[in-house]
N, C-alpha and C positions, 0 to 999 in steps of 0.2 A: 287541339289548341296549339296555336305556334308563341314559343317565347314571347313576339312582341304582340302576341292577344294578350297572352297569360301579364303581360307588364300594363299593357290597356289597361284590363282587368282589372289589376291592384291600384292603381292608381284611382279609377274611376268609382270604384264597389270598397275596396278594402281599407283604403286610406287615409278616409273618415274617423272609420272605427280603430285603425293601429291607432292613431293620433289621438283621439281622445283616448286611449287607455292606456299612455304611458310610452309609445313610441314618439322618435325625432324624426323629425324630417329627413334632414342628413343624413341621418343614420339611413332610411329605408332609400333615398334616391342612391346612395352608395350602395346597399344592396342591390338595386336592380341593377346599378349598373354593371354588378359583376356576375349577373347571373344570364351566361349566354345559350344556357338549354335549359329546358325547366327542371332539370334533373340537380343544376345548382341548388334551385331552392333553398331546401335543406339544412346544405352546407354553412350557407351564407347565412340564414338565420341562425343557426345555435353559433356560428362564430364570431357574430354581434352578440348573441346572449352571452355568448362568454367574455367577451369584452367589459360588457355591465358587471358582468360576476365579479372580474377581476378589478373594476372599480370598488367594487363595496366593498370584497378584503380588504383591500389595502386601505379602504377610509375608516373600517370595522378596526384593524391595527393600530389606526394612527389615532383611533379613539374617535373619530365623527362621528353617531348611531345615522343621527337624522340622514347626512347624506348618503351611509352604507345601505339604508333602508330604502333607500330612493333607487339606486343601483340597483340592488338585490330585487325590487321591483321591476324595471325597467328588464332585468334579464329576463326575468319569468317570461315576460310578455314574447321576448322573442323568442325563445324556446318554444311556449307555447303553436304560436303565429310559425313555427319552421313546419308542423306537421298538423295541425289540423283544420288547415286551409288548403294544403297541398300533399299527396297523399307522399310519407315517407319511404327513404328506396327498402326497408324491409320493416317487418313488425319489430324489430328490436331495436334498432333505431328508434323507430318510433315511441316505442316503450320506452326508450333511454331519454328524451329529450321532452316528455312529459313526465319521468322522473326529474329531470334536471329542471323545467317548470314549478313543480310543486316542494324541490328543495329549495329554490331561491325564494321564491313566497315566503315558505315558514321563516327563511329566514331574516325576511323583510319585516313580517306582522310585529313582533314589540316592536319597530319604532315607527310604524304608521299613529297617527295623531288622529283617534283614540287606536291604541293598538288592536291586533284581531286576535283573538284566541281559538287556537286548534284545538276542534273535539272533534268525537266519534261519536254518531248517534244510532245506537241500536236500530239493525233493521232486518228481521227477518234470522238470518243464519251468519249475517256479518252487520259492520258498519258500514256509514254513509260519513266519509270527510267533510269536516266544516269549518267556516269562520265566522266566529259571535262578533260583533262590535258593539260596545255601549257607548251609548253619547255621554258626555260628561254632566254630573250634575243633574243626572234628571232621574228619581225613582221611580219605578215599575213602570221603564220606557216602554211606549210601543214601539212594533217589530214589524220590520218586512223582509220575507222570507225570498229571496231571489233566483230563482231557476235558469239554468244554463237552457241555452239552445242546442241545435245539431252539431255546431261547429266551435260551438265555446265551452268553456270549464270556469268553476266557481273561482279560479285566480284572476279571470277577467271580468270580475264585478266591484272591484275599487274604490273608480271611479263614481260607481249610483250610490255605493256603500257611502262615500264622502259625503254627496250631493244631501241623502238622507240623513246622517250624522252631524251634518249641521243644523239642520232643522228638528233635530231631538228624537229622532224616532231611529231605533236600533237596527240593525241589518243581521240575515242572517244567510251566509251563503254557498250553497252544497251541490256538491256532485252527485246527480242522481241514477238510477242503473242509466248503463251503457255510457255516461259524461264522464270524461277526464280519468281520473283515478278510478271511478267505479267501473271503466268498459275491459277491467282489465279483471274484473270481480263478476259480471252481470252484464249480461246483454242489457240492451234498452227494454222498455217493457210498455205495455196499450195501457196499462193500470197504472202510470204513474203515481196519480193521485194516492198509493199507498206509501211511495217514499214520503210524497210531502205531509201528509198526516200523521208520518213519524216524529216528523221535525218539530210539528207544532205539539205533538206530544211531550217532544223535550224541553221546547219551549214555555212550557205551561206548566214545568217543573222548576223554572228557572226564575228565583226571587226577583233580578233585578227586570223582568220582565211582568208586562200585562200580562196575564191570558186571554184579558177582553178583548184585547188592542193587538192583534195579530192580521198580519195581511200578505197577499203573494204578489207578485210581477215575475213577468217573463215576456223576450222577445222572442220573433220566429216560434221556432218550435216551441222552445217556453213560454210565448205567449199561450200556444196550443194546452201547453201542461197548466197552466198557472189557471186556466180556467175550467180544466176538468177536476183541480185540487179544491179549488173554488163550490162545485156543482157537488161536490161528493163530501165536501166537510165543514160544516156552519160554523163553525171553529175560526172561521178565516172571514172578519169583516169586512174588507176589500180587497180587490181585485185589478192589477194593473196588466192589461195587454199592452204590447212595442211590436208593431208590427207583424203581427202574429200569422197565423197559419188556421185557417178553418179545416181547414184537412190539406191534403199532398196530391188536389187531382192538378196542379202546376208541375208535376215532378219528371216529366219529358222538357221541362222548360227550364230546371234546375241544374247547371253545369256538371259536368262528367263528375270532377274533382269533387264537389259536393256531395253527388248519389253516393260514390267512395265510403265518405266520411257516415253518410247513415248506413250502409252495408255494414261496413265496419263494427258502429255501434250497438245495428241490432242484430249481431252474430249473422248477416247472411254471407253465402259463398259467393252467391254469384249478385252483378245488378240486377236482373231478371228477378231473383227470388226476394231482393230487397222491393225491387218495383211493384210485388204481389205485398209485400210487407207494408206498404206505403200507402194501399190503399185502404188498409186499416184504419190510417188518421184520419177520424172524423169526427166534428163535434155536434152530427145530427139527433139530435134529442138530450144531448149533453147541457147546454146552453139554458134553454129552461129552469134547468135547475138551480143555477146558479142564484142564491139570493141577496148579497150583497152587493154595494155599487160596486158599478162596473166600469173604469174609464181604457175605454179601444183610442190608443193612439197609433196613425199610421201615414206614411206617407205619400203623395198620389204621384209622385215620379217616376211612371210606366213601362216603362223598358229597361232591359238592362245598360246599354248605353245612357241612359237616364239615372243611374247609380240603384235602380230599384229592384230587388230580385221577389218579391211578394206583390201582388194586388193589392193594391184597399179593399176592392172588390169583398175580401175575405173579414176585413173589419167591420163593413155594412151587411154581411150575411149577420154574423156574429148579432149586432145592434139590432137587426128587422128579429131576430129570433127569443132575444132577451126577454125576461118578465121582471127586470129587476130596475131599481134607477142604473140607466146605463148614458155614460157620456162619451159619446162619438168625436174625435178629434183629429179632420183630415187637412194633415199638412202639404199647401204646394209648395214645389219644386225640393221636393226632402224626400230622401231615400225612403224607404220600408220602415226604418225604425226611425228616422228623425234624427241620424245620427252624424249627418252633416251637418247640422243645426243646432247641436245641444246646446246652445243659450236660449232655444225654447224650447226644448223639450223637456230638456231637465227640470227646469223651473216649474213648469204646468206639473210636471207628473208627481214631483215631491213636494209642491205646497199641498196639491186636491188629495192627495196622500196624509199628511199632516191635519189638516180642516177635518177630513172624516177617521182619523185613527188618533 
């Protein structure tokens, strides 16, 4: 890929999604513009996120919460967005700039409105990092549990965490093996579905919480999870796919810099051994199980110069395979996840969310 694909690229696929989660404009059209091999990358994002950083001290100083919290958000994001979109120039870096991610988050959550609170939820031989949110005002809220994809981590769920928290229903959102902070603890793993029935474990200890009223969503790959968590734990009343992934046989059609990012997370050495890893992902005979509604949102925008990197294709397998009430919702001219759109996406997905939770 040559710089001005890689710049194609983010504009056309990426910058949907920076934009609704807390990126500017400016800010990213200034990035690319100073990024003349791809090997800037990097550079140029964590020294936007530190730009944000250095806004929130000084407004954290000057006594602002609100607007330090906005900053200290804003950084994350591009911290985030410098390495796991683009693979970083070593492992240490990279570890450094998903530490410096996951430090400016914490230090944004007390003044998100309702705040998020960091917990560790028992799993196995370690924790699982998280953020609770409660809506205001509402007793034993129901919850939806929100599962990262291949290429996100539980600081870039905010934005759905907002959309749901105003309509009364609590968020909860974690990094599961191989995601974010966990890839550094725990490959990824075929069995998800045991991180997230930890969660709801915890969850269903948790007063200001339903335990009836629990539900999952996930985009891409977390679409993929959010319906094997679904199929394997009755625990979980609904079920929201974003674009999701029936399985990985698209994975020769998945950009270089992406395969990366799953290698990475599922401990493989080489692409090759990730590509045998990949054909793992499947939800044949998984789907069945599933008996809670089911709402598949996806969008039929075909190509990747069309901003889409998944088929629907994979949402209508999903839907023809269900035995459950399942609501199919194919959007035109909207990427995979709907996420050049979210004035209807968001809307659709956290009212039928609310109506059934």
């Amino acid at each position: 890929m040559s710089v001005d694909d890689l710049k194609r690229f983010a504009r056309n696929v990426w910058y949907p999604r920076f934009l609704g989660n807390g990126a500017h404009y400016s800010d990213l059209e200034r990035i690319l513009a100073r990024v003349n091999k791809i090997e800037d990358w990097y550079g140029e994002f964590t020294a936007m996120g530190a730009y944000h950083e250095n806004l929130g001290d000084k407004a954290l100083a000057e006594g602002n919460q609100t607007t330090a919290g906005e900053a200290y958000f804003t950084a994350s994001m591009y911290y985030q967005w410098s390495h796991n979109h683009m693979q970083a120039p070593t492992l240490e870096k990279k570890r450094e700039a998903n530490s410096k991610s996951v430090q400016c988050y914490m230090k944004a959550a007390p003044y998100f409105v309702p705040p998020a609170e960091r917990i560790e939820i028992p799993f196995e031989n370690t924790t699982l990092p998280a953020y609770l949110r409660l809506p205001a005002d509402v007793k034993k809220a129901p919850c939806m549990i929100l599962i990262d994809g291949w290429d996100s981590t539980k600081e870039e769920n905010k934005t759905s965490s907002d959309a749901f928290l105003k309509r009364g229903v609590a968020t909860l959102n974690f990094d599961g093996p191989g995601q974010g902070e966990m890839a550094y603890r725990m490959s990824m793993r075929f069995d998800y579905e045991k991180a997230a029935s930890a969660v709801v474990d915890y969850l269903t200890k948790r007063s200001e919480i339903d335990p009836n009223r629990i539900g999952v969503m996930g985009g891409v790959l977390g679409g993929y999870y959010a319906v094997r968590s679904a199929a394997y734990d009755d625990r979980l009343k609904v079920c929201v796919w974003l674009g999701g992934e029936y399985d990985l046989s698209q994975w020769d059609e998945h950009p270089v810099m992406h395969q990366r990012i799953f290698a990475f997370n599922m401990g493989a050495k080489t692409l090759a051994e990730a590509g045998e890893m990949a054909k793992k992902i499947n939800l044949q005979g998984v789907v069945q199980k599933v008996k809670c509604p089911l709402l598949l949102v996806h969008g039929k925008a075909g190509s990747h110069a069309n901003l889409s990197l998944v088929s629907h294709k994979h949402a209508e397998r999903v839907a023809a395979e269900a035995k459950c009430e399942t609501n199919l919702v194919l959007l035109e001219n909207a990427n995979h996840t709907g996420g050049n759109i979210p004035y209807v996406t968001t809307p659709l997905i956290t009212d039928w969310v609310r109506k059934r939770l």
